[in-house]
N, C-alpha and C positions, 0 to 999 in steps of 0.2 A: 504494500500500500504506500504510493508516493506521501508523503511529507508537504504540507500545506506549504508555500512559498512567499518571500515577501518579494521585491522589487527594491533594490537602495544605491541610488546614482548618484557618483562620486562627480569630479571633475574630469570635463574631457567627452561627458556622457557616458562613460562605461557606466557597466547597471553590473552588480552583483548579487546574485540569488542566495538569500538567507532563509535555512528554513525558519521554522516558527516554531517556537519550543510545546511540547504538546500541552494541551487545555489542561484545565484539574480534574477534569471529568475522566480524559483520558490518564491523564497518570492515575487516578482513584482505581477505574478499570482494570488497566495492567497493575496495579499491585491487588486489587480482588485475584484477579487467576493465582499471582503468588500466592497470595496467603492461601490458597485453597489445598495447595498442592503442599503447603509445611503443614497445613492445621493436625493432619492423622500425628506428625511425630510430637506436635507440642501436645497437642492430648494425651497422647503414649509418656511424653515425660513429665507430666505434670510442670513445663514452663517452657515460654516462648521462649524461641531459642535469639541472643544478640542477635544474630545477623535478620531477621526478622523487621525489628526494631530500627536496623540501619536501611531495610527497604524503605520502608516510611518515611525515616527521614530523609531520605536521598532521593524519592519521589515529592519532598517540598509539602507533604502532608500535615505531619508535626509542627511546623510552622506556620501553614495557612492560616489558621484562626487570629493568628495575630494582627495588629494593627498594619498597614502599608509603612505606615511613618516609621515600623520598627523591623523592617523585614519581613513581613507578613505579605498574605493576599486579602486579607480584611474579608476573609471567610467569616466568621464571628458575628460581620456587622449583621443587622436585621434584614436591610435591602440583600444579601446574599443566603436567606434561609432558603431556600427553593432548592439552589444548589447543594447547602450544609445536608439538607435532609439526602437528596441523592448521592452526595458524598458519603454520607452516615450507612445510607441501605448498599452501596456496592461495598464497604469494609467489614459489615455484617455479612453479607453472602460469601465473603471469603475466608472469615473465621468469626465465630461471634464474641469470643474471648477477647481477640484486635478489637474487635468493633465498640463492645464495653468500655477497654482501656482507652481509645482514642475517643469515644462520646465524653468519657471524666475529665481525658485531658482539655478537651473543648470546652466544657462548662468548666472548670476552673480559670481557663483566660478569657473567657466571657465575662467570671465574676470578677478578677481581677481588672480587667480592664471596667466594666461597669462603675466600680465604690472603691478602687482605689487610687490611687494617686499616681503622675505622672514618673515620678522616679520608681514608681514601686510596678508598674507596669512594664517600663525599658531594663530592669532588671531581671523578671519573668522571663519579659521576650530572649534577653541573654542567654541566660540558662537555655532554654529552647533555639536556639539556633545553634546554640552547642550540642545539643542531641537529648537534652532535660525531659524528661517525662511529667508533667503535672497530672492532677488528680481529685477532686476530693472526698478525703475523707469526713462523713459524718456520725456513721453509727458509734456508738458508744456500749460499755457493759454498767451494771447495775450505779457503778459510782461517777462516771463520767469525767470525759478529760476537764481539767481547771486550767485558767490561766490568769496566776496572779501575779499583782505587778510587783515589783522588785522593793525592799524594806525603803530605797535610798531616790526619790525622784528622779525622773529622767532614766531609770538606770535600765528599761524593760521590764520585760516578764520573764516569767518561770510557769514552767508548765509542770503540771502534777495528773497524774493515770495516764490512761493510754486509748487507741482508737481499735476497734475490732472493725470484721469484716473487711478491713482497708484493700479493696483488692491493684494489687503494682504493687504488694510489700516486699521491700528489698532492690526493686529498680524504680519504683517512682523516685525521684528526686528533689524534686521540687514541690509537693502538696497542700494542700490549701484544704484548713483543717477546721473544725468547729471545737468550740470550746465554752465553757462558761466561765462566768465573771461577775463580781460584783454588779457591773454594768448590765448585764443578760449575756447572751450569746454572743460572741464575736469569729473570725474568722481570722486565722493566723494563717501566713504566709511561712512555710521550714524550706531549710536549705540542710538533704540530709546526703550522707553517703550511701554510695548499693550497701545491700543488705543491712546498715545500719538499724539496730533497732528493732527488728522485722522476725517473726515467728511466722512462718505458714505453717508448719507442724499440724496443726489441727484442722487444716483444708483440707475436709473429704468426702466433697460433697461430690453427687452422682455424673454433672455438670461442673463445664466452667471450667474445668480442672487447671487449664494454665492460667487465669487470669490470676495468680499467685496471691492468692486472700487470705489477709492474714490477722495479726496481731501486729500493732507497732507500740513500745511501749517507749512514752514518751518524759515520764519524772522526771525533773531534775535537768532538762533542756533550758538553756538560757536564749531570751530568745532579746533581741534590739528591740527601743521603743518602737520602730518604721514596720515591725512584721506585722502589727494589728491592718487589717483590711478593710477601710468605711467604716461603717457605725454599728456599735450594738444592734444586733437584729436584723442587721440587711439582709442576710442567706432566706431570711423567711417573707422578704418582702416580698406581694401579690402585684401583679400576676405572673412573674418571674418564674417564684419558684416553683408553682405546681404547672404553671401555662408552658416551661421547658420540655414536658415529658414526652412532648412528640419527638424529640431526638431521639432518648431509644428506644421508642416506638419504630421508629426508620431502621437502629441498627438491627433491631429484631424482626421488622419485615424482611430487610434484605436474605438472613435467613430462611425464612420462608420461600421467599425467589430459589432458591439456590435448593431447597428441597422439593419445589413443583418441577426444577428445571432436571435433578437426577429423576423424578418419577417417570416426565416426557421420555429419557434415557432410556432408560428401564425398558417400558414400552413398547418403544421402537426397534429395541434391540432384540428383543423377543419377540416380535411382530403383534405384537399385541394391542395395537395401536388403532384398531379399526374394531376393539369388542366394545360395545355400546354401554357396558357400565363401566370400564375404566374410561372411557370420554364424558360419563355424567363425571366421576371424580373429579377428571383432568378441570371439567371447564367449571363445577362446584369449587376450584383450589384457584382457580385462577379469578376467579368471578370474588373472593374473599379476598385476596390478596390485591387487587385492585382496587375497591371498597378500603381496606385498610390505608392504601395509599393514597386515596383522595382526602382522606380524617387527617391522615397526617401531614398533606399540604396544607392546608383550611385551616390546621391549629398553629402550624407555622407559619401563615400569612396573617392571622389573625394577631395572635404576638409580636410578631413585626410592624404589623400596621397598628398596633391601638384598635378599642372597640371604644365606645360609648358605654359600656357597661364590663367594668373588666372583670366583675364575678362571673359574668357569661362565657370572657376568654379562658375566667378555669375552667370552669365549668365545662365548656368544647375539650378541653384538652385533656380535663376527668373522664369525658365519654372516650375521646379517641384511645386512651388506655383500655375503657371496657371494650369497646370495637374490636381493637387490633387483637387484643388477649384471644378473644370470640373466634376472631379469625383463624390465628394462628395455631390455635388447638382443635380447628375445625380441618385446618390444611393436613397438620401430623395426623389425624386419626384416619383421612380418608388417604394419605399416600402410603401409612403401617399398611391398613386393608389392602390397599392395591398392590403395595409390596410381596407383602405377607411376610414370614419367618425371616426370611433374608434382610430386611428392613430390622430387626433386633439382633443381627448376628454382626461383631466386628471381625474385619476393619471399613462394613458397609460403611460411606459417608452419613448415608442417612439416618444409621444408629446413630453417630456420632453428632451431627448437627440438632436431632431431635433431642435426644440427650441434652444438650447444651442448651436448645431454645428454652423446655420444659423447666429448666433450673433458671433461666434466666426469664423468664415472664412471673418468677416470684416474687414481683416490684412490692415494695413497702406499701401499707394499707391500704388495700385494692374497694375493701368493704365502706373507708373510710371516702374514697376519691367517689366512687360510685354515689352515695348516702350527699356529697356536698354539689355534685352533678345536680341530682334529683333535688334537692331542696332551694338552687341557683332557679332551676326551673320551674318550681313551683311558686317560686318567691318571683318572679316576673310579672308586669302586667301585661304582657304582648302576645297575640296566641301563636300557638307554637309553631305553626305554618311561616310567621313574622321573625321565630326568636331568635335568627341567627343573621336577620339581615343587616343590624347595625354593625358600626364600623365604628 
């Protein structure tokens, strides 16, 4: 396939033919086939393997979401969610574990850049064009991380417990972390070493296997006054943080893609392609996974663009959660049946991605986003034909 061309005429009139360096679409593309083709050994080892991580970077990945001012492609910004989402759905179809860790790393420099500050942003960007992994961590265990400030003004903070679930433990580097505080909740910016810190030990779950989740245990960290990120309370501000969850909506469709796309495989290769109930499957999997993909434009346009009513943009973006779930557990059961036995036997791909999906659509309080959906929409005055036309 020729190389798009540009035209660049010096003096004299000579014209030099320069290609054009490929779009992000297409480098997203070609590092989806990679990751497709590592995913069976990082599952097998329980952790994505470096060089992995230097495709990404070396496809300009890692650093898209950044700002332009800072080396970035200002992926990030709002006017490019369209794209972030299709970028999100081809790095999920080629591993969903990549796809997890590069969605965290993306909403950490979204937050960062949203609430914090001009030096504290060209600092991120640093670390990240260095080849930094961000992330963030927020789960906590019963006592939850603290971050108190230092006996002597001025002098920072100190952090006391630790973060569970943190998945990148041991290669994220750069994470963007929650905490509590005299103040409420704030958001700390660490600067840590590989494996610093970090217990995965206890990752063993049935999914996900290499997104290396772990423990990081954090006591006793001294941290500069400049690591606090904006203000008490910003990670929870509305419509931000529940109106975000169409991104891994996206990375967990792209999985879905990627498991209609072996089933078509499958199919065709057994000539089985012309039996009249594997074609209700096919186009039931595809007919769901389209559906899923229009929620998750709409909720990404909607947060981009502002609504008039921003409990209605959670609200959309609570339902595109329920949607896409609906879908996606709708896709795995009719491609397992179409499968059959071979579809739970490894090193099927599709063990392995359905595995993965199943463990990765266990998003935090599914019963809670649903219940604030429904009660958004009962608490409207607009009938429901109407409820989604503001902007």
């Amino acid at each position: 396939m020729n190389k798009p061309q540009r035209q660049t005429a010096f003096g004299g009139g000579a014209v030099v033919r320069v290609a054009e360096p490929p779009s992000l679409l297409a480098r997203a593309g070609a590092l989806s086939a990679f990751l497709f083709g590592e995913a069976e050994r990082a599952d097998a080892s329980g952790r994505i393997a470096p060089g992995t991580w230097d495709a990404v970077f070396d496809a300009g990945l890692s650093s898209a979401p950044l700002p332009a001012r800072h080396g970035g492609e200002d992926l990030g910004e709002p006017t490019r969610h369209a794209e972030l989402a299709r970028v999100l759905r081809l790095i999920g179809a080629g591993d969903l574990s990549v796809g997890r860790l590069f969605e965290g790393h993306v909403n950490a420099i979204a937050l960062v850049c949203r609430y914090g500050t001009e030096e504290q942003i060209a600092d991120l960007a640093a670390s990240v064009r260095g080849g930094a992994l961000s992330a963030v961590w927020g789960a906590d265990d019963a006592e939850g991380l603290r971050a108190e400030r230092a006996e002597r003004a001025g002098q920072g903070w100190q952090l006391r417990g630790r973060k569970i679930l943190a998945s990148g433990a041991g290669f994220v580097t750069r994470p963007l972390v929650t905490a509590k505080s005299d103040e409420g909740q704030v958001l700390v910016l660490l600067q840590l070493g590989p494996d610093e810190r970090a217990d995965i030990t206890g990752w063993t779950a049935r999914g996900m296997r290499s997104t290396a989740t772990g423990t990081v245990e954090l006591s006793g960290l001294q941290l500069p006054p400049g690591a606090m990120v904006g203000l008490p309370g910003d990670l929870m501000r509305q419509p931000h943080f529940s109106g975000g969850a169409w991104r891994f909506c996206a990375v967990q469709l792209g999985a879905a893609d990627r498991i209609v796309d072996l089933f078509g495989e499958h199919l065709r290769s057994r000539g089985r392609d012309g039996d009249p109930y594997q074609l209700q499957r096919v186009t039931a999997c595809v007919a769901a996974t389209t559906t899923a993909g229009f929620w998750v434009a709409e909720a990404a346009r909607r947060l981009a663009e502002g609504c008039d009513d921003p409990e209605l943009t959670v609200a959309f973006a609570n339902l595109t959660r329920t949607v896409c779930e609906r879908a996606m557990l709708d896709v795995m059961e009719a491609v397992q049946r179409g499968v059959g036995l071979g579809s739970f036997i490894r090193p099927h791909p599709i063990e392995r991605i359905t595995r993965d999906l199943s463990t990765y659509l266990r998003q935090p309080v599914p019963d809670l986003a649903m219940a604030d959906a429904g009660r958004a929409v009962l608490a409207s005055a607009r009938p429901i034909g109407d409820l989604w036309s503001g902007r």
